[in-house]
C-alpha positions as CSV (number, residue, x, y, z in Angstrom):
1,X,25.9,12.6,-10.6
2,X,23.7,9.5,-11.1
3,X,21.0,8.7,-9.7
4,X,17.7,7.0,-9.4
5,X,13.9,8.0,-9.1
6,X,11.8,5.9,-7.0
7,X,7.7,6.7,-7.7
8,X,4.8,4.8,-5.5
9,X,1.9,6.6,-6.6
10,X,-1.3,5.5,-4.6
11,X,-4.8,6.8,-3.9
12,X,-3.6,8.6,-0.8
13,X,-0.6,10.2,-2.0
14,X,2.2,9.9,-4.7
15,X,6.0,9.8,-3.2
16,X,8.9,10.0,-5.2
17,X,12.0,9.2,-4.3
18,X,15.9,10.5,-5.5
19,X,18.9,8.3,-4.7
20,X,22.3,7.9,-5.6
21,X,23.7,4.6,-7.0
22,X,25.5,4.2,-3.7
23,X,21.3,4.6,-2.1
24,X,21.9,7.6,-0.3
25,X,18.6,9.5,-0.7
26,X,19.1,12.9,-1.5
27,X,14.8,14.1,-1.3
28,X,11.7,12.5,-0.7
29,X,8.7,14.6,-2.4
30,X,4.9,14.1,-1.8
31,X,1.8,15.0,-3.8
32,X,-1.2,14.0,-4.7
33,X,-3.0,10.8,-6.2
34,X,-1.1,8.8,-8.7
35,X,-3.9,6.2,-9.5
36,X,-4.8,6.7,-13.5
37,X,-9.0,5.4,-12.4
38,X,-9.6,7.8,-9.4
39,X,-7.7,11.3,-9.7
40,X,-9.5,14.0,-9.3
41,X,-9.9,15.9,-12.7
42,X,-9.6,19.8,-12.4
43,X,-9.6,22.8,-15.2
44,X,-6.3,21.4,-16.4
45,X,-6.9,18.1,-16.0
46,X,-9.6,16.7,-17.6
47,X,-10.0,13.4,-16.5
48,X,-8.4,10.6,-13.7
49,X,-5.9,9.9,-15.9
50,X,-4.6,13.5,-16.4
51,X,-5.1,14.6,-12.9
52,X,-3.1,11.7,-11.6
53,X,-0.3,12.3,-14.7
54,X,-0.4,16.2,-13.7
55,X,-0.1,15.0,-9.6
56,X,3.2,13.1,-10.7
57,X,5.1,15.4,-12.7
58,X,4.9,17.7,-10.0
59,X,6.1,15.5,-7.5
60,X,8.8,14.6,-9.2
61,X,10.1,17.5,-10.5
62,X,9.8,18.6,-6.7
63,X,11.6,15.9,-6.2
64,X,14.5,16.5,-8.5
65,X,14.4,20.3,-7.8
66,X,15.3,19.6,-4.0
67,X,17.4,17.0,-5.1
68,X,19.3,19.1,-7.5
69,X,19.7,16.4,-9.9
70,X,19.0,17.2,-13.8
71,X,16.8,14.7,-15.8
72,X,19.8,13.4,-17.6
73,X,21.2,12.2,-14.6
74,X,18.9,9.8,-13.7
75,X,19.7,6.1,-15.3
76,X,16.6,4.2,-13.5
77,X,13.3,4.9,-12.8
78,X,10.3,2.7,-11.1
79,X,6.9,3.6,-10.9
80,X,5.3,1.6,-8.9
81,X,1.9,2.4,-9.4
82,X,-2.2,2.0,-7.6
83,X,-4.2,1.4,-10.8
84,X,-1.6,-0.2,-13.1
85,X,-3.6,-2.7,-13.7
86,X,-3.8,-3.7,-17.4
87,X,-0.5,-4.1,-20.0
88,X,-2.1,-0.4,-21.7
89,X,-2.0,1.4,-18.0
90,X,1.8,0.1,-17.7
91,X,2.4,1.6,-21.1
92,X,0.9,5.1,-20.3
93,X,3.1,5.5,-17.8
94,X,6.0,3.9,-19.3
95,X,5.5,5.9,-22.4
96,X,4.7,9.1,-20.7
97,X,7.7,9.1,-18.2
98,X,9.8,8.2,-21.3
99,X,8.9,11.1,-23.2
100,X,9.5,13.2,-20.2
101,X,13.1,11.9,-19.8
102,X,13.0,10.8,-16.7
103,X,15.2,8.0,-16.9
104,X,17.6,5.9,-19.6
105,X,15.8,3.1,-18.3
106,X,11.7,2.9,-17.0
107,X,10.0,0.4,-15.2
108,X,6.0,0.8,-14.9
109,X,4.3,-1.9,-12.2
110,X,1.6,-2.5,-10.3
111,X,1.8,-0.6,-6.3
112,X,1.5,-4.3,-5.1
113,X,5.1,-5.0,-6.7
114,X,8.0,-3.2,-5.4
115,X,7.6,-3.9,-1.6
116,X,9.0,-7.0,-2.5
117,X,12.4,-6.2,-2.4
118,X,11.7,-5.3,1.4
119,X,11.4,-9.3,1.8
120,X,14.2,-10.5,-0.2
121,X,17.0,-9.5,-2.2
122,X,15.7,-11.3,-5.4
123,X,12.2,-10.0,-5.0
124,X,10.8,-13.7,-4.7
125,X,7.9,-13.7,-1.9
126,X,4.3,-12.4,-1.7
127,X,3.5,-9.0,-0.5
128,X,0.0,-7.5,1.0
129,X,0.0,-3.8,0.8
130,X,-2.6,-2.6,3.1
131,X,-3.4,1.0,3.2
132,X,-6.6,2.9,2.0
133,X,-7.2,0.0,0.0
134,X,-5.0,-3.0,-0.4
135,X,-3.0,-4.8,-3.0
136,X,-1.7,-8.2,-3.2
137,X,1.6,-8.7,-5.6
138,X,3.9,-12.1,-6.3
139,X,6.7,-13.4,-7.8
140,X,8.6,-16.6,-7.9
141,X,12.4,-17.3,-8.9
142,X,11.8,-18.2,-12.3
143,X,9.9,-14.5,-13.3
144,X,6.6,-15.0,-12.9
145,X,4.4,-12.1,-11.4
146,X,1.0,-12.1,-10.6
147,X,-1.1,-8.9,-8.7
148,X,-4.2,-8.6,-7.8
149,X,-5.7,-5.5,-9.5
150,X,-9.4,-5.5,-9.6
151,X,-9.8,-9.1,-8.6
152,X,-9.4,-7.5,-4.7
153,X,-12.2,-4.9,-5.0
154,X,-13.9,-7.3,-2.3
155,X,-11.3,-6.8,0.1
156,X,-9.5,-3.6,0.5
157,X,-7.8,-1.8,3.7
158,X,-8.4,1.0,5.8
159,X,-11.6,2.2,4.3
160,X,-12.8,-1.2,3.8
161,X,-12.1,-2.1,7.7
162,X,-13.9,1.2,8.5
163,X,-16.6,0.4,6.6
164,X,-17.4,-2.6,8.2
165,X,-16.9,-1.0,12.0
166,X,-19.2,1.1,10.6
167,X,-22.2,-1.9,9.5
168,X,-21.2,-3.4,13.0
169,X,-22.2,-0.7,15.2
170,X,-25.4,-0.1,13.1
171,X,-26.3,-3.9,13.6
172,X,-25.5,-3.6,16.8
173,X,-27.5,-0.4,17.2
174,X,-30.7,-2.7,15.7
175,X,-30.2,-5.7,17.7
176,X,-28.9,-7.9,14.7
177,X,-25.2,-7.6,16.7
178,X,-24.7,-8.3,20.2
179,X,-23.3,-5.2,21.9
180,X,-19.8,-3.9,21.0
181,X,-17.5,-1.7,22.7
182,X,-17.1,0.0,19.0
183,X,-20.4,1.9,19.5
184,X,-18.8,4.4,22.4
185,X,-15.4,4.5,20.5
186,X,-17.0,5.1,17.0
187,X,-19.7,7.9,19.0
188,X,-16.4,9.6,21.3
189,X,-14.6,9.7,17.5
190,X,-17.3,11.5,15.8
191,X,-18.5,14.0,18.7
192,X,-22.0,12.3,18.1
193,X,-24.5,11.4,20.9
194,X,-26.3,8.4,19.4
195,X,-25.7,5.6,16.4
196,X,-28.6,7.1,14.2
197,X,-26.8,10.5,14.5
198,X,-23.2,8.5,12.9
199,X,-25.8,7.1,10.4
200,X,-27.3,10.2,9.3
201,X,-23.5,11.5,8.9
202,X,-22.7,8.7,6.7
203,X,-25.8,9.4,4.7
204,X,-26.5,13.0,4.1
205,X,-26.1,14.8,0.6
206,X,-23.4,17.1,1.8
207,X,-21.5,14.3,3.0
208,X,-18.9,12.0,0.9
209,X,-18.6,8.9,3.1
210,X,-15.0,7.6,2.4
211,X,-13.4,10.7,4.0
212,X,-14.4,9.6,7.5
213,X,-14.4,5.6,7.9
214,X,-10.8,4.3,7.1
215,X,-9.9,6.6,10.3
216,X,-12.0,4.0,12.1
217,X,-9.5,0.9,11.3
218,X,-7.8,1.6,14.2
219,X,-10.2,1.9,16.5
220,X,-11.3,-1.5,14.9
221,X,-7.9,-3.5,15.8
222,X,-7.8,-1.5,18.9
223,X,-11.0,-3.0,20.2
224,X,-10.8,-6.5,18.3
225,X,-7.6,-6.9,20.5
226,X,-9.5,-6.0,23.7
227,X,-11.3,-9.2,22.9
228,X,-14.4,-7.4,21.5
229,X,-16.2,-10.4,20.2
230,X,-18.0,-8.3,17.5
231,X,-14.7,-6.7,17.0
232,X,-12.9,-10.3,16.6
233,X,-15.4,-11.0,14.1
234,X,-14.7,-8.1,12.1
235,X,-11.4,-8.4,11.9
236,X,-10.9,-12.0,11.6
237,X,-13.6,-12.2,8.4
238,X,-11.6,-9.8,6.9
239,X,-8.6,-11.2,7.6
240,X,-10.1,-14.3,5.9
241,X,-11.2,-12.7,2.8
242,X,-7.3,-10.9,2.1
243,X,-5.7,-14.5,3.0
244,X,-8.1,-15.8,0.6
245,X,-6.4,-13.4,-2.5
246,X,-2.4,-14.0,-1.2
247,X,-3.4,-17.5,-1.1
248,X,-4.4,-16.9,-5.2
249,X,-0.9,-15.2,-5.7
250,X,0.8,-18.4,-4.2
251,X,-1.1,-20.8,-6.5
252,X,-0.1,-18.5,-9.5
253,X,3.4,-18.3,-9.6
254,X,3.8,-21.7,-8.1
255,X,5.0,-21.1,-4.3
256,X,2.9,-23.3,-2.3
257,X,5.7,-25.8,-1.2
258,X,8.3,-23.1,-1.5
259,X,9.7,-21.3,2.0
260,X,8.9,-17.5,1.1
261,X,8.3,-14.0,2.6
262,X,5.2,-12.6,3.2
263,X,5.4,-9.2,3.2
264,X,2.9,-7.0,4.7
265,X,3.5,-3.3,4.7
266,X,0.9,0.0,4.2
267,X,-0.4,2.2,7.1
268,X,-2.5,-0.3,8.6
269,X,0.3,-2.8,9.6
270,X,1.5,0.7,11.4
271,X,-1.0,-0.3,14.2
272,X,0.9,-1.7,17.4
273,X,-1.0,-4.9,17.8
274,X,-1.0,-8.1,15.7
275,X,-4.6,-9.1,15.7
276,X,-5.1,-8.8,12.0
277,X,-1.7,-9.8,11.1
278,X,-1.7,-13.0,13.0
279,X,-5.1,-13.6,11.9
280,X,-4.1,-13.0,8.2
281,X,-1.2,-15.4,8.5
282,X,-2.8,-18.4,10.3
283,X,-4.9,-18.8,7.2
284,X,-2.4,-18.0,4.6
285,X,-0.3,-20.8,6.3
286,X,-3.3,-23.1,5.6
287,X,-2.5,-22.6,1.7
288,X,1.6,-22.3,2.5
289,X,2.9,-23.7,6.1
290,X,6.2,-22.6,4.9
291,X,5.3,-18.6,4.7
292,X,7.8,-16.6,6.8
293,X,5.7,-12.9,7.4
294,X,7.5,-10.0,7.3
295,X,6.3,-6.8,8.6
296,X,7.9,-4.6,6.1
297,X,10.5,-2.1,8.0
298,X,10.0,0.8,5.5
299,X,7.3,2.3,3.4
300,X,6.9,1.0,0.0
301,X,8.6,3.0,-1.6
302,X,12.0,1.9,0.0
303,X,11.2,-1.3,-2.0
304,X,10.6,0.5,-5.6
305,X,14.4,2.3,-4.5
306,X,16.0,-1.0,-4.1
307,X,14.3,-2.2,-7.2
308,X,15.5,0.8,-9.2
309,X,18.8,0.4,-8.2
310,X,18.8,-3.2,-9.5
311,X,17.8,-2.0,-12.6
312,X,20.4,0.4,-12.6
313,X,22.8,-2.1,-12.2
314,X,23.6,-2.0,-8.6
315,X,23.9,-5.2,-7.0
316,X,21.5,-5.9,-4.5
317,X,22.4,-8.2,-0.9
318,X,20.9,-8.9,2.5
319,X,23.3,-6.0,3.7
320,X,22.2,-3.1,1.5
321,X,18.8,-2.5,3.2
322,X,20.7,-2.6,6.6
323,X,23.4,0.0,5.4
324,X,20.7,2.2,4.4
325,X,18.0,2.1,7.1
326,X,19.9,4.6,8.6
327,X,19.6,7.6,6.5
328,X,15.7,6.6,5.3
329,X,13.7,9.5,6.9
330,X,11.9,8.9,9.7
331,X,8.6,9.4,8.0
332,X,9.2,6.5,5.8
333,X,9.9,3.9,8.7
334,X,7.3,1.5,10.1
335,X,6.5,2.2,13.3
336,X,7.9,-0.9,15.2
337,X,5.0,-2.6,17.5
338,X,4.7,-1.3,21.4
């Protein structure tokens, strides 16, 4: 039987994906993180890059298992991939998933990438990945590409967002903000009777901060679109600052007077409200009056599916995503806004 593998291996978790040619998806796997810079190492894993190799092979060979599909079988593979950054970190996984046989044919991208196909069938558009962190990816009819990689670390996603609920209440807490509804919603989320008690939380030795603020995002959006004016602030600088970097993928492959998706997908378009989409697109339009945003109906990883299967040979139309939005698992759909 032949098939195709679909990877998107972020800092969250890795997903990989088996399809047939015809797109029917025979498993969906999940493991650990797939990003090369910020695996964590164990006793058989040295370092980030070995943890995060060791995190995919087992998630794909889960994935195959289930699948029942043999190496051999599959002619396309695309791993789409947080902290492919550089032409060498493309190669390692090129060159490893080679060597492993998973695949006649191996494609190694940025995570920022394959979400295109979710806006067009030709991949032409801009996507904003917004998860734990974020990723901004482009590319224009005539090939060229462009992704943000490290140029972003100023603006990011969940944890980011957190972060900055986070700074809010504290200034708030100080007088430097004027009162925010955050404060009770940040206090009811963490059990805790005052700001200082949150801020000691934050800032204890036992205590690694990132596991706790990206859960604040959406109490963020939730209050911003309440009309919390500290809230709106929040979320509209941010919003700024992430326009700011699609706007740079425009300029670089030349899409500024070009009608184009925008597609914005990652678990913090899940939220129901559009504060911080609409706020993102209002100022991407500044750059781009033509942008057409698309709140991508699937998880990412749909996208590096339909991308494998162009590289297998299959031709892709505005139809095939409809025919198969059927059978994708539930767990890989965007929640559709209340």
């Amino acid at each position: 039987m032949r098939c195709v593998l679909a990877v998107d291996g972020g800092n969250s978790k890795t997903l990989a994906l088996v399809a047939t040619l015809e797109g029917d998806i025979l498993s969906v796997e999940r493991g650990g993180c797939g990003d090369i810079y910020n695996a964590t190492p164990s006793a058989t894993a040295p370092d980030p890059a070995d943890a995060a190799l060791e995190n995919v092979e087992r998630t794909v060979a889960a994935a195959l298992d289930r699948a029942g599909v043999e190496r051999e079988d599959i002619v396309a593979s695309v791993f789409n991939m947080a902290g492919a950054d550089w032409p060498e970190d493309m190669a390692f996984w090129r060159d490893t998933m080679i060597a492993r046989g998973v695949g006649r044919q191996v494609v190694a991208q940025n995570d920022a990438l394959g979400v295109l196909y979710l806006g067009s069938a030709d991949a032409v558009g801009v996507s904003l990945v917004c998860g734990s962190g974020a990723a901004t990816g482009a590319r224009a009819a005539d090939g060229r590409i462009w992704h943000s990689s490290y140029w972003q670390d100023e603006w990011h996603g969940a944890n980011h967002l957190g972060q900055k609920t986070l700074f809010a209440v504290y200034r708030s807490a100080l007088g430097l903000e004027p009162s925010t509804t955050l404060t009770q919603r940040v206090l009811a989320h963490f059990d805790a009777a005052t700001v200082e008690d949150v801020l000691h939380r934050f800032h204890t030795r036992q205590h690694t901060p990132q596991e706790d603020a990206g859960l604040l995002a959406p109490i963020l959006l939730d209050e911003a679109d309440a009309g919390d004016g500290v809230a709106l602030r929040v979320v509209r600088e941010h919003a700024t600052g992430l326009a700011s970097i699609v706007g740079v993928a425009i300029r670089n492959v030349g899409l500024q007077g070009e009608p184009f998706p925008l597609v914005l997908a990652g678990g913090v378009f899940r939220h129901p409200t559009a504060v911080f989409e609409d706020a993102i697109v209002a100022s991407v339009r500044e750059v781009a009056p033509n942008v057409r945003p698309v709140r991508s109906p699937a998880e990412p990883i749909i996208g590096v599916l339909l991308q494998a299967l162009s590289v297998a040979g299959v031709s892709l139309d505005v139809s095939l995503l409809d025919r198969l939005m059927p059978n994708i698992p539930a767990a890989l759909l965007m929640r559709p806004r209340d």
